[in-house]
Residue frames relative to the residue before (quaternion, step in Angstrom):
aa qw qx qy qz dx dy dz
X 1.0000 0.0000 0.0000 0.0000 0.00 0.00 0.00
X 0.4326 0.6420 -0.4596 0.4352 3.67 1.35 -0.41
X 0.7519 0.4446 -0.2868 0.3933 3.45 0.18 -1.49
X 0.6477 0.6025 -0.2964 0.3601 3.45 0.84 -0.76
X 0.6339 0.4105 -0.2136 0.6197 3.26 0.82 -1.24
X 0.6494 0.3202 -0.4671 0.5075 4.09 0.29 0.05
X 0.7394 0.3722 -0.3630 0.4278 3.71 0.15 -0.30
X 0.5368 0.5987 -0.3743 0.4618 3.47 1.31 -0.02
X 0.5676 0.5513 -0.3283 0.5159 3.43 1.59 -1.50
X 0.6383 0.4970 -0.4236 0.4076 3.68 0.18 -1.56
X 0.8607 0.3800 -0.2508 0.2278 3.39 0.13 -1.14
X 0.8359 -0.2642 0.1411 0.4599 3.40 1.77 0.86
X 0.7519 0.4951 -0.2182 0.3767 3.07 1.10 -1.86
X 0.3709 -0.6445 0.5832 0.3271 3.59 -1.06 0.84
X 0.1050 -0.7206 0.6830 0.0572 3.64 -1.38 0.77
X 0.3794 -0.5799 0.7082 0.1351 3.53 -1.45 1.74
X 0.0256 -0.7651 0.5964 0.2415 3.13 -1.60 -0.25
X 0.0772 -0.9385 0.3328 0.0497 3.70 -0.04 1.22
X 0.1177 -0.8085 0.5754 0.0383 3.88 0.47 0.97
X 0.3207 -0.5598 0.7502 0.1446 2.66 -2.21 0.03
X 0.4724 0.8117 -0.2854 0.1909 2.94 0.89 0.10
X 0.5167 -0.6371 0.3967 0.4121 3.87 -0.23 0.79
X 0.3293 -0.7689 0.4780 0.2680 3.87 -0.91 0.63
X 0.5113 0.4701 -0.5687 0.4405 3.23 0.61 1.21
X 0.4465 0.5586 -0.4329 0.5489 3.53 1.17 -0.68
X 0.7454 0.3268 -0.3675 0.4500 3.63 -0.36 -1.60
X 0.6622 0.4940 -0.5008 0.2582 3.77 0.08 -0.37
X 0.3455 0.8413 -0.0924 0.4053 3.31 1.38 -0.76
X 0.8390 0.0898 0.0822 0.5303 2.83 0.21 -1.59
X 0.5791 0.5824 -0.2858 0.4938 3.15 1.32 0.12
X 0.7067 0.3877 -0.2614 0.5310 3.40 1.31 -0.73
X 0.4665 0.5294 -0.4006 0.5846 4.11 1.74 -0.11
X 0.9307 0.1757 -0.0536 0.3163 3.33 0.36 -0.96
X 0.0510 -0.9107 0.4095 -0.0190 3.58 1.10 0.84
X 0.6228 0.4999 -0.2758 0.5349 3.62 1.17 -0.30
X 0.2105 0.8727 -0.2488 0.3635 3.39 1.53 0.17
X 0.7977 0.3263 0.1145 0.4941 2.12 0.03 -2.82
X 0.6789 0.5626 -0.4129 0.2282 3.31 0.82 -1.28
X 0.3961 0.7671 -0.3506 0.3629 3.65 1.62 -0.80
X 0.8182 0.2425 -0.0250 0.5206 3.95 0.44 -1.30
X 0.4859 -0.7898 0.3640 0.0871 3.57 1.16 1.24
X 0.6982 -0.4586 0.2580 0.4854 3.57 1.64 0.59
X 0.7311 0.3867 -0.3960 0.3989 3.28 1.12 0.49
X 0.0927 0.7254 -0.6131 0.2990 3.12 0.33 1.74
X 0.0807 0.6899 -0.7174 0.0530 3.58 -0.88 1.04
X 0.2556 -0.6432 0.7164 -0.0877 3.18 -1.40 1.78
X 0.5676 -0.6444 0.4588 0.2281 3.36 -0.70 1.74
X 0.7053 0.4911 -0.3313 0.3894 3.83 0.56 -1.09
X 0.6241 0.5740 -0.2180 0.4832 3.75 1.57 -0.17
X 0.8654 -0.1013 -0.0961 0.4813 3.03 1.19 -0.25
X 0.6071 -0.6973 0.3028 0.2311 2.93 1.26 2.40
X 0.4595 0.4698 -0.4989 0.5650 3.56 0.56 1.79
X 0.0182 -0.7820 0.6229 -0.0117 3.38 -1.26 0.54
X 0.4652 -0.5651 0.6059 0.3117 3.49 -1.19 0.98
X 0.7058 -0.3305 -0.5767 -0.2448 1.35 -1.90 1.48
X 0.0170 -0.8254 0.4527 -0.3368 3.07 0.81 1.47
X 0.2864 -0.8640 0.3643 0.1969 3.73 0.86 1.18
X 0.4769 0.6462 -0.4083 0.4339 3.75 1.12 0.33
X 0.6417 0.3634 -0.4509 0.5028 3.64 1.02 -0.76
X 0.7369 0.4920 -0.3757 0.2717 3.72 0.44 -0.40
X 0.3861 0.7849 -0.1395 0.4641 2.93 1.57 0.07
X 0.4507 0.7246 -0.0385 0.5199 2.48 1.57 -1.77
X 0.8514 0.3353 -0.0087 0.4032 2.87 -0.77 -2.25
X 0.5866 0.4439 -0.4571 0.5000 4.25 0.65 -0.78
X 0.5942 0.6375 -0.3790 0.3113 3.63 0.89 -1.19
X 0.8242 0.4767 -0.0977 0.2898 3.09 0.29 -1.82
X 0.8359 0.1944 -0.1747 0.4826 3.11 1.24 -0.84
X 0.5104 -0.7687 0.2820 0.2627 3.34 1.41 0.78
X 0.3839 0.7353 -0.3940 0.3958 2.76 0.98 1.75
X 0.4883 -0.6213 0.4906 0.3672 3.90 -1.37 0.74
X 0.5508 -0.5630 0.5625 0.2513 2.93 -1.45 0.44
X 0.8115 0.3096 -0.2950 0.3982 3.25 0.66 -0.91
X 0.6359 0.4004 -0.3908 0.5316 3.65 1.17 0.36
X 0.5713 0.6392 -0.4152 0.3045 3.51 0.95 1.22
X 0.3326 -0.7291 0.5477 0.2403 3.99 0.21 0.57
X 0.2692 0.6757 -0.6845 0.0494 3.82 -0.64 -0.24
X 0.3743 -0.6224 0.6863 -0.0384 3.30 -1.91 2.26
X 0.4849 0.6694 -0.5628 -0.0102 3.12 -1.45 0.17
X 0.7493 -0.5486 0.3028 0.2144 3.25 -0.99 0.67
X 0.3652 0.6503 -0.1983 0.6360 3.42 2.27 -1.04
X 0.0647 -0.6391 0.7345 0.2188 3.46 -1.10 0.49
X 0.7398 0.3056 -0.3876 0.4572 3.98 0.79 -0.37
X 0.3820 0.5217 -0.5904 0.4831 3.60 0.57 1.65
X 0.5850 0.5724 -0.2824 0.5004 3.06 0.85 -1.67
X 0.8048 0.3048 -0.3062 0.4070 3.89 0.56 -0.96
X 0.6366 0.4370 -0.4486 0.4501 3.68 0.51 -0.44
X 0.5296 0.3645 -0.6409 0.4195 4.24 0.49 -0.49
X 0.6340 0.4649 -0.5528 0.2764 4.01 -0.02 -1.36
X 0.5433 0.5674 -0.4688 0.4039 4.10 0.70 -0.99
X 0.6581 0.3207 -0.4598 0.5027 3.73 0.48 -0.71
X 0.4121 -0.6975 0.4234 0.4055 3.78 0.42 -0.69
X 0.2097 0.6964 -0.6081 0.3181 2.96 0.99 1.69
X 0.5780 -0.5716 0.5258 0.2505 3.75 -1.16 0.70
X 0.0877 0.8713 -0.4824 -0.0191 3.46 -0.11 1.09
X 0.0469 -0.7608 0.6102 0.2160 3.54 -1.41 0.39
X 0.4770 -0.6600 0.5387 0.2159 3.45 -1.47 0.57
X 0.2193 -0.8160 0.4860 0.2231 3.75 0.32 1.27
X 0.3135 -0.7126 0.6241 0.0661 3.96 -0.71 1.09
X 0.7190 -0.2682 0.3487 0.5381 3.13 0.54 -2.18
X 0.7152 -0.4117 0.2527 0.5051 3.56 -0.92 1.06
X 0.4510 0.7500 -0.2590 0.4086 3.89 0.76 -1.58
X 0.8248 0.2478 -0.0960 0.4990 3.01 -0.51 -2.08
X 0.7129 0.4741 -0.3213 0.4047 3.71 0.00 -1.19
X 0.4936 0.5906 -0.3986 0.4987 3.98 1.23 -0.21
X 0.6813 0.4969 -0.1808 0.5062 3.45 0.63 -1.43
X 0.6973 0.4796 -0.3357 0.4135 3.56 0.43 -0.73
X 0.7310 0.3533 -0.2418 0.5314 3.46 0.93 -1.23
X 0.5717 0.4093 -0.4793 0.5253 3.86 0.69 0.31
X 0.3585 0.7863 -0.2726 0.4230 3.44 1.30 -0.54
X 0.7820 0.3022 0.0750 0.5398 3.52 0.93 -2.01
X 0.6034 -0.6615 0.2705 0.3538 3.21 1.34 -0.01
X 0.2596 0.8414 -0.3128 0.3561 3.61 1.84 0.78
X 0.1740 -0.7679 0.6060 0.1129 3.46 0.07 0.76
X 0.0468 0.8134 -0.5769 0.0589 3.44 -1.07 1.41
């Protein structure tokens, strides 16, 4: 998914990153993997920061808010199929991520140049 989300950057697309993830974990993995982060230009929202949780249709909410964004020109991956369903409730375009493969096909799928 690394390689993806760089050839997705090169090709323009802006990339969020939205976790559930406990902020010690994300520190962690943030301090192993700094080239990571560098991928989503600072827009990494970690549910324990702002006391939301997928898939609980408020953090997406959230996230269209904050960064002043459409719903319907948003893509949202995840591995969760009930994530994958509450972003589509906001009417974000959603994909359940299987395998690198499948999740390619889907976003070319939606019209994603990769």
């Amino acid at each position: 998914m690394v390689q993806l989300a760089k050839q997705l950057k090169q090709n323009g697309y802006k990339l969020l990153l939205l976790s559930n993830l406990a902020t010690e974990h994300y520190d962690v993995l943030h301090a192993k993997y700094p080239e990571i982060a560098k991928l989503f230009d600072g827009r990494i929202i970690i549910s324990a920061h702002v006391k939301m949780l997928k898939p609980h249709k408020e953090i997406y909410q959230h996230v269209l808010e904050t960064y002043h964004l459409k719903a319907q020109e948003c893509i949202f991956i995840d591995n969760q199929q009930e994530n994958v369903d509450a972003a589509q409730q906001c009417g974000i375009a959603g994909i359940t991520h299987k395998n690198v493969h499948k999740t390619k096909n889907e976003l070319i799928k939606l019209g994603i140049k990769i």
